[in-house]
C-alpha positions as MATLAB code, in Angstrom:
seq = 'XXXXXXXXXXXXXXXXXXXXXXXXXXXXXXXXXXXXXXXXXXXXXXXXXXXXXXXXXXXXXXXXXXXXXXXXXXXXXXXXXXXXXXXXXXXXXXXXXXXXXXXXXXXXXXXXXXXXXXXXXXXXXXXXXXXXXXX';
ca = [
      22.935   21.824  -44.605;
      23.773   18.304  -44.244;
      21.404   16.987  -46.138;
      23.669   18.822  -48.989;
      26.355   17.636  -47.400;
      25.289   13.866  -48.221;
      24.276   14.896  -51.309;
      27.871   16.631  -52.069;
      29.911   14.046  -50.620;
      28.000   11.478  -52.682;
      28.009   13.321  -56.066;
      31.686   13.909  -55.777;
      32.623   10.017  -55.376;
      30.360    9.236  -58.356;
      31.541   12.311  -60.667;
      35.107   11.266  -60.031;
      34.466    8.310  -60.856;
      33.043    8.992  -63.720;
      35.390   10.941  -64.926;
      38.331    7.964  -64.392;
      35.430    5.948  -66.447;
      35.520    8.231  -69.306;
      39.566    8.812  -69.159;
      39.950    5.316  -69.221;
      37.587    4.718  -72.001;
      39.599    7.655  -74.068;
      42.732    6.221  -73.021;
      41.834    2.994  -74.677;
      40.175    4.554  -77.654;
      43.476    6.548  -78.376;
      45.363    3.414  -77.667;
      43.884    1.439  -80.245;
      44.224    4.097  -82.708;
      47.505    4.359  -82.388;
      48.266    1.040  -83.156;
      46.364    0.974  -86.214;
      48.901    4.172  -87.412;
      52.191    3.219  -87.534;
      53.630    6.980  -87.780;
      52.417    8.013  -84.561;
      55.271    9.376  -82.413;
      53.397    7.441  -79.375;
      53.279    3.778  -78.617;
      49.998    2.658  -78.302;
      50.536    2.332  -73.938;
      52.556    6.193  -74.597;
      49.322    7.204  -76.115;
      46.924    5.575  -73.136;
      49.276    7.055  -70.922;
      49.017   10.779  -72.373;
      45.295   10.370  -72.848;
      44.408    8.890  -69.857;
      46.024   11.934  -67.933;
      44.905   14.673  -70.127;
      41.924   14.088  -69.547;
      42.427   13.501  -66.122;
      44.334   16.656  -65.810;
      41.368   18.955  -68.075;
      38.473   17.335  -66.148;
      39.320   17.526  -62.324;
      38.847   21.004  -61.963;
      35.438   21.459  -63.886;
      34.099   18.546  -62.009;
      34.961   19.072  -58.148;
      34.502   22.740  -58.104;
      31.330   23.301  -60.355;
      29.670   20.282  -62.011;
      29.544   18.211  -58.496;
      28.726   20.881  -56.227;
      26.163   22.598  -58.493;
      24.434   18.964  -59.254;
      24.197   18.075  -55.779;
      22.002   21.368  -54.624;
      19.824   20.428  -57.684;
      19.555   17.006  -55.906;
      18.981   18.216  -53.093;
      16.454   20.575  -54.089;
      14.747   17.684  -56.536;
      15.600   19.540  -59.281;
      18.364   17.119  -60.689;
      17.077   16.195  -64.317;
      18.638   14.302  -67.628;
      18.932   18.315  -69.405;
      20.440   19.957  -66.458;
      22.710   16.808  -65.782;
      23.883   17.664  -69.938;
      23.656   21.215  -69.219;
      25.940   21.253  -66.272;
      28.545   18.876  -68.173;
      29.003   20.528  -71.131;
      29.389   24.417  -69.798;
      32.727   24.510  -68.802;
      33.555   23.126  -72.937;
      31.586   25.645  -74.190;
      33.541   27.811  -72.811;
      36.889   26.326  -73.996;
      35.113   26.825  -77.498;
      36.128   30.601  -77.115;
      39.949   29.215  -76.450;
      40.432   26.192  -78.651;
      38.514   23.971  -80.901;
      39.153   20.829  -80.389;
      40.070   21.339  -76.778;
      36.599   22.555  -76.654;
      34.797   19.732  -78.426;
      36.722   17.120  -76.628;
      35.468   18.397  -73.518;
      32.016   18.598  -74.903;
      31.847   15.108  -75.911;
      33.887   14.040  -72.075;
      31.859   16.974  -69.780;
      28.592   15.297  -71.497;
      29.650   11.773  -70.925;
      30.770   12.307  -67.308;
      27.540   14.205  -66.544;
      25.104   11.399  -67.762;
      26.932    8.860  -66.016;
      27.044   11.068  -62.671;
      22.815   11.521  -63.116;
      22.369    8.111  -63.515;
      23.999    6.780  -60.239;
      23.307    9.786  -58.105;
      19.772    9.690  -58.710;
      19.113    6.534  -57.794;
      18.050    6.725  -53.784;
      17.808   10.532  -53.882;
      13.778   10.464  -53.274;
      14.505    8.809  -50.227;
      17.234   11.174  -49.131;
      14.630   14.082  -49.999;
      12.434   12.394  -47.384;
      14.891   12.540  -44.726;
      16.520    8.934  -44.360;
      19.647    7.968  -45.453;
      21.065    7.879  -48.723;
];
C-alpha cells in the first residue's frame, strides 16, 4: 500500500502539473487569437484569463479523481504504457462527446495532452520504485 502511495502522491504532482502546462499553453493559444480578431468581445489577457481557467476548472476533476489515481496502480503494477497513458486521458472527453461537441473534443485534444506529458515524467524512475527503493 505505500508503494501506491508513492506512486499516487507522485502522479498527482506531475498530472497537475501538467494540466497548468496545457492550460497555460491554451491560454496563450486563445490569447494570440484573439488579437489577431479584432471583434472578439475579449481582450487578448480577458481571453488568457477565461481560457486559462476553463480549462483549469474542466480538467481538475477528471485528473485527481480518475486519470492520477488509476495511472498510478498501473505504475505500480508495471503496467503504465504510452496507449493506456492516451487511453486514460481521453475517457472522461469521450464521454463529454455524449453532452457537447466541442466541449468534448477540447477535452480530447487537453485529456490526451495532459496524459502524455504525465507518462513521460512519471515513468522515469518507476523500475526502480518497482524494485523497492525510492522513487
Amino acid at each position: 500500500m505505500k508503494e501506491y502511495r508513492q506512486h499516487l502522491a507522485k502522479t498527482e504532482i506531475v498530472a497537475v502539473s501538467a494540466l497548468l502546462l496545457v492550460a497555460l499553453t491554451s491560454a496563450t493559444i486563445w490569447a494570440v487569437q484573439t488579437s489577431n480578431s479584432p471583434n472578439d468581445s475579449f481582450s487578448p489577457l480577458g481571453a488568457a484569463i477565461a481560457m486559462f481557467s476553463y480549462t483549469l476548472m474542466i480538467g481538475c476533476l477528471p485528473v485527481v479523481a480518475f486519470g492520477a489515481p488509476l495511472y498510478a496502480l498501473l505504475l505500480k503494477n508495471g503496467k503504465a504504457t504510452w496507449y493506456a497513458a492516451l487511453t486514460i486521458g481521453v475517457a472522461p472527453g469521450l464521454l463529454l462527446l455524449l453532452v457537447a461537441q466541442d466541449i468534448g473534443l477540447w477535452s480530447i485534444g487537453c485529456g490526451a495532452a495532459v496524459a502524455l506529458i504525465t507518462h513521460i515524467f512519471c515513468r522515469q524512475g518507476s523500475n526502480y520504485a518497482l524494485k523497492g527503493t525510492s522513487v
